[in-house]
C-alpha positions as CSV (number, residue, x, y, z in Angstrom):
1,X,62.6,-149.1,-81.2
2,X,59.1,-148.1,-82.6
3,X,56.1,-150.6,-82.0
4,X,56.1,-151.1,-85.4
5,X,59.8,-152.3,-85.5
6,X,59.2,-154.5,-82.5
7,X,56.1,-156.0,-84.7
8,X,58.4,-156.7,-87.7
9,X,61.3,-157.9,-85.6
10,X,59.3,-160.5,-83.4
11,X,57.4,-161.4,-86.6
12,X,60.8,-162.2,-88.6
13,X,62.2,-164.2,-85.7
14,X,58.9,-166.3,-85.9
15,X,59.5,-166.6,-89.6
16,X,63.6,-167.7,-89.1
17,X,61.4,-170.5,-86.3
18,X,59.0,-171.5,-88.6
19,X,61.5,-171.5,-91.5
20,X,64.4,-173.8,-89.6
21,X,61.3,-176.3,-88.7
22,X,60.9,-176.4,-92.8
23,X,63.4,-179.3,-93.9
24,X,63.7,-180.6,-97.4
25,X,64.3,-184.4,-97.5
26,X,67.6,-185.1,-99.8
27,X,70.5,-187.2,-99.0
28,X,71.7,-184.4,-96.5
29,X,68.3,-183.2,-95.3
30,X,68.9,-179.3,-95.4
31,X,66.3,-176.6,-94.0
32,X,64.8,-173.4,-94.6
33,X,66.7,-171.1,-91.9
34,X,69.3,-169.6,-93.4
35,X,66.8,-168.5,-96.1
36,X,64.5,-166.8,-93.2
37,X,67.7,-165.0,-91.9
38,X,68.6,-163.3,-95.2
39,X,64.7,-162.2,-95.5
40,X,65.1,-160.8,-91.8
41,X,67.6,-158.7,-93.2
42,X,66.9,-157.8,-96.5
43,X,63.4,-156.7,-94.9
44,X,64.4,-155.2,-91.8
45,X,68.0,-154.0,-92.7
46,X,71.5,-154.9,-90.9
47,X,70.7,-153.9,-87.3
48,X,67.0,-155.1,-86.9
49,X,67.6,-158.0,-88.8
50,X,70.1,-158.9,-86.4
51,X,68.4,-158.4,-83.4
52,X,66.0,-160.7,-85.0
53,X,68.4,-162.9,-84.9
54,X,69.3,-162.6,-81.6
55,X,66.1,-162.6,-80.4
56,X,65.3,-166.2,-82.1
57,X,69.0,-167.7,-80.4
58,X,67.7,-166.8,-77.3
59,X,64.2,-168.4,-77.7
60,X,66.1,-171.6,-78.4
61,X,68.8,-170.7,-75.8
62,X,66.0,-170.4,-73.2
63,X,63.8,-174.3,-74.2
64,X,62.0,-173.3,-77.1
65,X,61.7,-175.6,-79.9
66,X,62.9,-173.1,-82.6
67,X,65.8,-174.8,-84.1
68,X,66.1,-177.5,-86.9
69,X,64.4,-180.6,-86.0
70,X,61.8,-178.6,-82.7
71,X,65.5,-178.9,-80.8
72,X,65.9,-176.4,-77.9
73,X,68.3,-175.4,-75.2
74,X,71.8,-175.2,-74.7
75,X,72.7,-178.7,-75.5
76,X,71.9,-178.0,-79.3
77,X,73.9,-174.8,-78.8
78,X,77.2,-176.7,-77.2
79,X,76.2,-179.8,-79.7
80,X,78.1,-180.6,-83.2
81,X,75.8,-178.2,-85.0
82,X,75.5,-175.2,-82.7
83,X,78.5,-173.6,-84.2
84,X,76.5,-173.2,-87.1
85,X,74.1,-171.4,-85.4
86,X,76.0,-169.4,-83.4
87,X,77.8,-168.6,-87.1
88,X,74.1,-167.1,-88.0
89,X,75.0,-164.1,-85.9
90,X,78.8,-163.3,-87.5
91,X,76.1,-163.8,-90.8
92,X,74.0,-161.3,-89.3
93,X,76.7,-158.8,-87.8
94,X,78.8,-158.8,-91.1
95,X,76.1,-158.0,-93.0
96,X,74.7,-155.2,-90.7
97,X,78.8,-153.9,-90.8
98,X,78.7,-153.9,-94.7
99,X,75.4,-151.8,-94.7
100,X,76.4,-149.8,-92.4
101,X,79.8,-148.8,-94.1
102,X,78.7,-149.6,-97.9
103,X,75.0,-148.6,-97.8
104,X,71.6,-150.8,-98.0
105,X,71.9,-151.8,-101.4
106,X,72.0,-155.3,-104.0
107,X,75.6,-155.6,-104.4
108,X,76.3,-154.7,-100.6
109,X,73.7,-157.5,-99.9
110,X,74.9,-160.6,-102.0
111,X,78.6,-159.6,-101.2
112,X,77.9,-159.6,-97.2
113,X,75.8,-162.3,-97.6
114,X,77.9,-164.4,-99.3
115,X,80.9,-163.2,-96.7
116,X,78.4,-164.1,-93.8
117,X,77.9,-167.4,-95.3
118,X,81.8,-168.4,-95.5
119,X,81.9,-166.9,-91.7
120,X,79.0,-169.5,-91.1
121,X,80.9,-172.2,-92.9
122,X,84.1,-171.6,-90.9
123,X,82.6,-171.2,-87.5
124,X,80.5,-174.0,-87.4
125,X,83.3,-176.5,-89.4
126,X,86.2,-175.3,-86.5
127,X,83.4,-176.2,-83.9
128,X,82.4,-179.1,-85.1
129,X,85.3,-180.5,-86.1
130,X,86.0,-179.7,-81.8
131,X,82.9,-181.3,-80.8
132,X,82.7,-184.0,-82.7
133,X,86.3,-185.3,-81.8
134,X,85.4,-184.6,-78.4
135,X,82.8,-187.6,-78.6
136,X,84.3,-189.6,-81.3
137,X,87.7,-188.7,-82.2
138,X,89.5,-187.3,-84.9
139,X,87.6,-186.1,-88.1
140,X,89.5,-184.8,-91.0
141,X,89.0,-181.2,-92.4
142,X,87.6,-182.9,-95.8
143,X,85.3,-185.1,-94.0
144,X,83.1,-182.3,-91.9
145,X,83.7,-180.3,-95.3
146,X,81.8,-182.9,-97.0
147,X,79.4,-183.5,-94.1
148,X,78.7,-180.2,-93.1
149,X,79.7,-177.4,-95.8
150,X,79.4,-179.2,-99.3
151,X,76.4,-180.2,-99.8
152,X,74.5,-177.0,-98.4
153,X,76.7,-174.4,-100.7
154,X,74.1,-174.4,-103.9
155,X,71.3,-174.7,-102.0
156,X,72.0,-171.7,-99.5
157,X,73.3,-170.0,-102.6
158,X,69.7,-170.1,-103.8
159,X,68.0,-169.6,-100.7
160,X,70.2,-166.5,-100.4
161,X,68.9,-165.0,-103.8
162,X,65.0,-166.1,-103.3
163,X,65.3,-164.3,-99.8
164,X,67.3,-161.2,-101.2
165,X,64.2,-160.9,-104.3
166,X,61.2,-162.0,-102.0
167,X,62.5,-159.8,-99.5
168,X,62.9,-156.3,-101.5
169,X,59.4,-156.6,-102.3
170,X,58.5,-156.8,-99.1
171,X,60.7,-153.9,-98.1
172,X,59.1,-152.1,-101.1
173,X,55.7,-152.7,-100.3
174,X,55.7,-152.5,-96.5
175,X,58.2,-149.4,-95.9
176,X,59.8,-151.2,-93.1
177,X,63.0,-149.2,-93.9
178,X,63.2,-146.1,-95.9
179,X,66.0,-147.1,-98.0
180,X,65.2,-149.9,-100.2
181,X,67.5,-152.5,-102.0
């Protein structure tokens, strides 16, 4: 990698940080992360924007307070919401694949991202669903559905499309990657 990737790729796992520590107080308080994802990758690209990504998972994996809430460490990773984040990078990965195959461009974008999303949704409802039986016992399909899924879909919808327009600018104006959305 250039120095000038490295910049931009530490820079945008910051921003994912900063972004997941951003919550918005409804009934199901929901944050900002998946929204500093999608800019990762709509500034960086596919493969940067994933290694981002990675590089933000291990900060938490390793202690540091990056995820949702300043939580850390492998317990949040092995807890009833870490198959969510683990679901970021199948997010990241299938968007990276459909770039790779179908080009950097909008459609390519909002259909990976909205693949990635539904990979998200499924891996961290299957792990949850496991985890939180585990401790409590049996939860229904429709109940983590409408704990976990539900009540995020419009607002990661939206999220999705600010980070997809913000972030083309930025690609624009900055020249992180020749190709632009």
């Amino acid at each position: 990698m250039k120095t000038k990737e490295l910049v931009y790729v530490s820079l945008c796992a910051v921003i994912i940080a900063i972004c997941s520590w951003i919550s918005i107080p409804t009934a199901v308080p929901f944050t900002l992360q998946t929204f500093g994802i999608y800019l990762a990758i709509a500034v960086l690209g596919g493969k940067l924007g994933s290694i981002s990504l990675l590089i933000y998972l291990g900060l938490g994996a390793i202690g540091l307070p990056v995820f949702a809430g300043f939580k850390s460490g492998l317990a949040t990773l092995m807890g009833p919401t870490g198959g969510y984040i683990i679901g970021f990078l199948a997010t990241a990965l299938i968007m990276w694949g459909f770039e790779k195959f179908f080009g950097k461009n909008k459609v390519s974008f909002i259909i990976s991202a909205i693949i990635g999303l539904v990979a998200c949704y499924s891996l961290g409802t299957i792990w949850f669903m496991k985890v939180f039986s585990a401790a409590n016992g049996p939860i229904g399909l429709a109940a983590t559905l409408g704990m976990c899924v539900v009540p995020f879909i419009i607002p990661d919808l939206i999220k999705l499309t600010a980070a997809y327009l913000i972030g083309s600018k930025i690609s624009n104006i900055s020249k992180v990657n020749t190709a632009t959305y």
